[in-house]
N, C-alpha and C positions, 0 to 999 in steps of 0.2 A: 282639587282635581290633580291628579299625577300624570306631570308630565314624562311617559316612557319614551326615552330619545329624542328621534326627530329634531337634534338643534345640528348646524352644518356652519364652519366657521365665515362667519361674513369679516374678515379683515384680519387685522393680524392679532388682537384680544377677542374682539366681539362675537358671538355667536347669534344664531338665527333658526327662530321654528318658525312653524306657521300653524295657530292654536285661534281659537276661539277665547277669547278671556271674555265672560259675560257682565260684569259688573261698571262698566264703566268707570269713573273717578273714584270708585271702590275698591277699582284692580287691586290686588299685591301678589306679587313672588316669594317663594320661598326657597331656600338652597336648604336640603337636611333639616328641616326643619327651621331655622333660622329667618325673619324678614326679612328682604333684600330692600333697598330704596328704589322709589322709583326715582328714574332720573331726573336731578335737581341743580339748581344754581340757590345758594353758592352750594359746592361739595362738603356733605358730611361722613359722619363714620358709621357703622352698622349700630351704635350705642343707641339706643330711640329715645336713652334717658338723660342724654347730652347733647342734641343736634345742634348744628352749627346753622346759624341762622344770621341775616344782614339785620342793622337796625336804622331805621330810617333818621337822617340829618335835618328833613324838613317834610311838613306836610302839609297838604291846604285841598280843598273841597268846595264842588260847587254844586248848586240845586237842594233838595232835600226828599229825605221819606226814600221814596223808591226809584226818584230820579235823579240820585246824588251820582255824582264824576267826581273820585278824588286824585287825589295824583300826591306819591312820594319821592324824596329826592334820596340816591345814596351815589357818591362817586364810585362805587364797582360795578356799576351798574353801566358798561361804557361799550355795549354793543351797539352795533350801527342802527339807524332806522324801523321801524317797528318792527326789529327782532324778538322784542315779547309780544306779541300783538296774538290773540288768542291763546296764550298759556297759561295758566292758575296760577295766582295771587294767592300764597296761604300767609296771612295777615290777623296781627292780633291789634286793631284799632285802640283810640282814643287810650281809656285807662287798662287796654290790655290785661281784663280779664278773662274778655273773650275773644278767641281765636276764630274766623272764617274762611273760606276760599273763595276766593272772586273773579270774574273774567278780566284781563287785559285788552283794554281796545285801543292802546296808543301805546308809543314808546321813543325813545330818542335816550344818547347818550347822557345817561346823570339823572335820567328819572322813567318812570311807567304811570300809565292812567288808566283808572278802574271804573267798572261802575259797582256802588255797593246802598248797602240799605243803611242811611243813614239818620242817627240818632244824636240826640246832646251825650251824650257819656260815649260814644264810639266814632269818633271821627280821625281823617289821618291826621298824625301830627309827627315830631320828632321825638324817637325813641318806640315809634311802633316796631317790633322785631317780625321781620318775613324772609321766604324764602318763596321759588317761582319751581314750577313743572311743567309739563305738557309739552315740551322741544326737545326733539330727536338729536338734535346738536348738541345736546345737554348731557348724553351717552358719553361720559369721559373718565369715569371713576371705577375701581373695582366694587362689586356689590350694587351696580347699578342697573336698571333694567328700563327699556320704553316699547312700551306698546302699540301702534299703530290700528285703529279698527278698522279702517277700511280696506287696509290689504290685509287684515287677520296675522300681521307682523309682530312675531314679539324678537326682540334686538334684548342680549344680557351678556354683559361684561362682570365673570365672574371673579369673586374678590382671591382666587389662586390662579394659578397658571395653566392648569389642568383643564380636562372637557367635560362641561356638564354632563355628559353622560355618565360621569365617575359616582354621581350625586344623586339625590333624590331631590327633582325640582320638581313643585307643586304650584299651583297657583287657587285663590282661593274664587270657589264656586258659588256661593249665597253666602248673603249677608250675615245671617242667623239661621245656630242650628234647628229652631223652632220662634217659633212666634206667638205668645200668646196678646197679644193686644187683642183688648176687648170681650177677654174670657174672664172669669170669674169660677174661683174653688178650684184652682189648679193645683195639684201636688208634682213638684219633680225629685226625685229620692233616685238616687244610686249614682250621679256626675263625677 
């Protein structure tokens, strides 16, 4: 979906529309075509084929199945009191070959606590590699963007100096350009 204009500068980088993004934890922006990040800790580059990511020091976990609470420790992690407390966890557990995104329901300087689905091969430990979204505070890099849904707020700090309006910003409207789950003898020819 094409964003035409509509952003107005909130601060002295940041800019401000007011859009409907419909996708949820699915949002992404686009500058000209380009992915933008959504805003993240720690800070990466636009490269999506190098991101900069924490790697956890220590990890330990309690309960099991689907009522597991883990918790990771990293020292940059040294915001006050449940400053991560409802932000996404994107976390590649135990033998880190699968990546998820989990909620944050606790936090304290030098660690955050999750709940996640846990299994023997996927648990925290040290050496799982994450980074965190979902905090407006988090808005600090160029290329970066945060959405707000309930006041229909999108905040983007573009990676020049310039006003998005110079650009073509897009954001993406469904998931898939089609869906065939659950069809059968489908041909797609000419993509």
């Amino acid at each position: 979906y094409y964003l035409a204009g509509g952003f107005v500068q909130n601060g002295k980088q940041v800019f401000q529309a007011t859009v409907a993004m419909p996708l949820g934890a699915d949002n992404q922006l686009f500058l000209d075509g380009q992915m933008m990040n959504e805003a993240q800790f720690p800070n990466t580059s636009l490269d999506v084929s190098h991101p900069v990511k924490l790697t956890a020091k220590s990890g330990s976990f309690t309960g099991t199945s689907d009522q597991a609470i883990g918790t990771i420790n990293h020292e940059a992690l040294n915001q006050p009191p449940d400053h991560w407390v409802g932000a996404s966890l994107h976390i590649a557990l135990g033998k880190v070959w699968v990546a998820e995104t989990v909620k944050v329901i606790a936090s304290e300087p030098g660690w955050v606590r999750f709940t996640f689905h846990e299994s023997r091969d996927y648990q925290p430990r040290a050496g799982n590699t994450f980074f965190l979204t979902g905090k407006g505070s988090e808005l600090d890099a160029p290329g970066e963007w945060f959405y707000a849904p309930a006041a229909k707020t999108l905040r983007f700090l573009p990676p020049g100096d310039d006003h998005p309006a110079a650009h073509v910003v897009e954001f993406k409207a469904r998931n898939f350009a089609f869906d065939l789950r659950g069809k059968s003898h489908i041909v797609v020819r000419g993509l």
